[in-house]
C-alpha positions in Angstrom: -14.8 2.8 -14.5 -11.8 2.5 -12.7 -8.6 -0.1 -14.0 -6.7 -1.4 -11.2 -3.4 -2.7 -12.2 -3.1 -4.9 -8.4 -1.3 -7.7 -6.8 -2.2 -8.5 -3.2 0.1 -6.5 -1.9 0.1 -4.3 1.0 0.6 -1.4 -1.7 -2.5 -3.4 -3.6 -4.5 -3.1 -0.5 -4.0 0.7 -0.3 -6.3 1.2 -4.0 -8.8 -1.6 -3.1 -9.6 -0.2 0.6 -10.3 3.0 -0.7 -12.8 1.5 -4.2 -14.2 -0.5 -2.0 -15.1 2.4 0.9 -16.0 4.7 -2.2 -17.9 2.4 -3.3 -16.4 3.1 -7.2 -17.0 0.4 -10.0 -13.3 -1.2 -10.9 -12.1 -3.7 -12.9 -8.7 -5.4 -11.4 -6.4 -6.6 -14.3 -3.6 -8.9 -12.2 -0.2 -7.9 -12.6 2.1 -10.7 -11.3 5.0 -9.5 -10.0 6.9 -12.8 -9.3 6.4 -13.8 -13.0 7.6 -10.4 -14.4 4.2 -8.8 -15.5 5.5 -5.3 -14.1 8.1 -5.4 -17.3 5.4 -6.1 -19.6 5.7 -3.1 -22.1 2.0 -2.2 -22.5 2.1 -1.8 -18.5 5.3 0.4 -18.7 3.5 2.9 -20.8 1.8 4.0 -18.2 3.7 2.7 -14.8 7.6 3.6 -15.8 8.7 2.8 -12.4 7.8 -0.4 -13.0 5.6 -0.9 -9.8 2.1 -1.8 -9.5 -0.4 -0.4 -8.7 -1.3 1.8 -11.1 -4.7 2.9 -12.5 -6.9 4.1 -15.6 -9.4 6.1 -15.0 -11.8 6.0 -17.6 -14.0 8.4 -16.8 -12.2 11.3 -15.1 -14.1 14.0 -14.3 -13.2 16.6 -16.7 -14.2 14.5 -19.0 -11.8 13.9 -20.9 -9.9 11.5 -22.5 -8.4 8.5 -19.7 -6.1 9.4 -16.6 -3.2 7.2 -16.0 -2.1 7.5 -12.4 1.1 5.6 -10.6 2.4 5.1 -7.2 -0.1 4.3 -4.8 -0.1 7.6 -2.9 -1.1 9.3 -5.9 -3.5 6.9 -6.7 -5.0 7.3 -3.4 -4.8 11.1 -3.4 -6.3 11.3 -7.0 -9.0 9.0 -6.4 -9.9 10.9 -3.1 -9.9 14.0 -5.2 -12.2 12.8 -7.6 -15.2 11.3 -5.2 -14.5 14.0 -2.8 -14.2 10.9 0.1 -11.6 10.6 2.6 -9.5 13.5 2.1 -10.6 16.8 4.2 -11.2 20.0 1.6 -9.7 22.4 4.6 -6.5 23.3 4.7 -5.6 22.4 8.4 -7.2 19.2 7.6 -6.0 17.9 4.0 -2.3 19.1 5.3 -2.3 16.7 8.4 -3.5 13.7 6.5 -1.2 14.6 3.7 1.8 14.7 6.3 0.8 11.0 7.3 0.1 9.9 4.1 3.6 11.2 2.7 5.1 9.4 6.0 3.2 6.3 5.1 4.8 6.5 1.8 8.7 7.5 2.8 9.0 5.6 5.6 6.9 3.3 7.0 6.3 1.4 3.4 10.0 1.8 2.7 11.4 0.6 6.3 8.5 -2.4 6.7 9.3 -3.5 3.3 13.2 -3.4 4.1 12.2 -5.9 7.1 10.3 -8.5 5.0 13.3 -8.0 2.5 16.3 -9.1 4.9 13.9 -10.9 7.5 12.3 -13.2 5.1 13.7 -13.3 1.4 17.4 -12.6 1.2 19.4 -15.4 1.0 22.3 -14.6 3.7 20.4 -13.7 6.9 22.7 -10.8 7.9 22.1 -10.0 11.4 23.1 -6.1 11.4 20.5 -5.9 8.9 17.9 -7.4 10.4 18.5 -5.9 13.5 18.2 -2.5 11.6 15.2 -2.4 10.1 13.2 -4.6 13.4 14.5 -1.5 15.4 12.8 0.9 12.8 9.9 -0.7 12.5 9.7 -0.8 16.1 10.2 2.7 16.4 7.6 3.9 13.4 5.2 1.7 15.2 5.6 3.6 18.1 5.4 7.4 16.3 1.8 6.2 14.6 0.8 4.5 18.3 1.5 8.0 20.4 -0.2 9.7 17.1 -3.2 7.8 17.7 -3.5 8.8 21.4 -6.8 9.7 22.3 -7.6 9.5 18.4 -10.1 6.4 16.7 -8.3 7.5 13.0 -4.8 9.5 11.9 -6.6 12.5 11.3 -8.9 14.1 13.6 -11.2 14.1 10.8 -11.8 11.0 10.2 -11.3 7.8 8.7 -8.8 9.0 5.5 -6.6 7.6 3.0 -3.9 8.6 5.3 -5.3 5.4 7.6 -5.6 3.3 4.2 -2.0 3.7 3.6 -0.8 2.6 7.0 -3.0 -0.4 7.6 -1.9 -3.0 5.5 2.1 -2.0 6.1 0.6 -3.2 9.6 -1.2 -6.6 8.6 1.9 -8.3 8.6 3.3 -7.5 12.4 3.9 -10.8 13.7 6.6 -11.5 10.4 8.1 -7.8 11.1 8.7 -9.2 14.4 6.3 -6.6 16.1 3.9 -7.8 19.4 1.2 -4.9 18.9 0.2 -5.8 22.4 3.2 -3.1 22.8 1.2 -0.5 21.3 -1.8 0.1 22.5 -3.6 2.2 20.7 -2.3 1.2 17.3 -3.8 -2.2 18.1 -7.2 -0.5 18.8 -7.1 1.3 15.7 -5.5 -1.7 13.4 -7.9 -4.0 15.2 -11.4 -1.1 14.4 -10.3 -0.9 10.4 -9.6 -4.4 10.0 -13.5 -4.9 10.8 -14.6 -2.4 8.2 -16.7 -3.4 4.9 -14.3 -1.9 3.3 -11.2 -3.8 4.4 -13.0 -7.0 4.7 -14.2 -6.8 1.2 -10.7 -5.5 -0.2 -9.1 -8.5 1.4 -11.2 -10.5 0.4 -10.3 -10.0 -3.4 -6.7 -10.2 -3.4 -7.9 -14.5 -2.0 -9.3 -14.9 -5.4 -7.1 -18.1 -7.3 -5.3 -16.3 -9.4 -3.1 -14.6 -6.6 -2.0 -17.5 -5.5 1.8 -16.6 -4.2 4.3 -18.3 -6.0 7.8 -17.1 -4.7 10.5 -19.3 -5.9 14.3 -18.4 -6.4 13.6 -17.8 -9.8 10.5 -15.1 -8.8 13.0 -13.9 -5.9 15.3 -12.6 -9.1 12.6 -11.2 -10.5 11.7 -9.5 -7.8 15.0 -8.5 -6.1 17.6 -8.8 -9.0 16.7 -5.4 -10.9 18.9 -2.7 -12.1 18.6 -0.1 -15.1 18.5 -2.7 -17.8 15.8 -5.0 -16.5 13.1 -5.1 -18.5 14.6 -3.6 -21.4 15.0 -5.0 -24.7 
């Protein structure tokens, strides 16, 4: 059994595209991140960077006692590992969707989230910002739309978690202020994953009540108002 500490997220998404593709029995234990669960101690234990998601992995498969695991690219690389699903066991292979997923995780997470940041939630709209991080997301759309050239997935292996990772940083275009009309083959690909079991059903349980949004200037200083003493006692 797998224990997915989640919010819908498009970091959230990441862990339940890949349990739902796998096809892996998980338990999802909400962590609220506009009301501050992410500081909660017990979840610090094991997530210090105070970021969800994180997972417990009950039964690992040396058998041994439970595996903590934080950051969603390690969750999605260590989950991978363990079913033996979605991550190629060749060299050639496992390095290019490793490259993709590490570029997933340094800067297309990172730049898109910067965009929804300045775009959306700070409270002075700053044009040079703005203008920054639309231009990057511009141009990191357009470095995984030439990748996917004459490809259906990231790596010419196959659907990986290297293709996880990206998609939902994608779901949100139209607020990043991207037309993927622009980018061709991107759209094919975004357009072939979002019709997949897999996503569907993953989507489908970050709808669920209980992750209801509730983003009020007292969540955005939750959210956006940290430093090295937040959450300490």
């Amino acid at each position: 059994m797998i224990e997915l500490y989640y919010w819908p997220t498009p970091n959230g998404h990441k862990i339940t595209m890949f349990l739902e593709e796998a096809g892996l029995d998980y338990e999802i234990h909400p962590v609220n991140i506009s009301a501050g669960d992410q500081f909660k101690p017990d979840f610090l234990a094991f997530s210090p960077n105070n970021r969800m998601p994180a997972i417990i992995d009950r039964a690992p498969a040396d058998g041994g006692e439970a595996i903590t695991v934080f950051e969603s690219g390690a969750i999605l690389q260590y989950l991978a590992e363990k079913t033996g699903k979605f991550l190629p066991t060749d060299v050639r292979g496992r390095k290019t969707v490793m490259e993709w997923l590490f570029w997933q995780m340094g800067g297309l997470g990172p730049m898109l989230g910067q965009n929804h940041h300045f775009g959306t939630y700070a409270p002075e709209k700053i044009p040079y910002a703005i203008n920054r991080y639309v231009n990057e997301t511009n141009r990191l759309y357009g470095v995984l739309n030439k990748r996917l050239e004459g490809r259906d997935f990231i790596a010419d292996t196959g659907y990986s978690i290297a293709d996880m990772a990206c998609y939902p940083w994608i779901v949100p275009h139209e607020r990043q202020q991207q037309n993927l009309d622009d980018f061709p083959n991107l759209k094919r690909w975004f357009t072939a994953i979002g019709e997949r079991k897999g996503t569907i059903d993953a989507y489908a349980k970050g709808k669920a009540d209980h992750f209801t949004p509730t983003v009020t200037e007292e969540s955005k200083k939750i959210l956006f108002g940290q430093n090295s003493k937040t959450g300490q006692n």
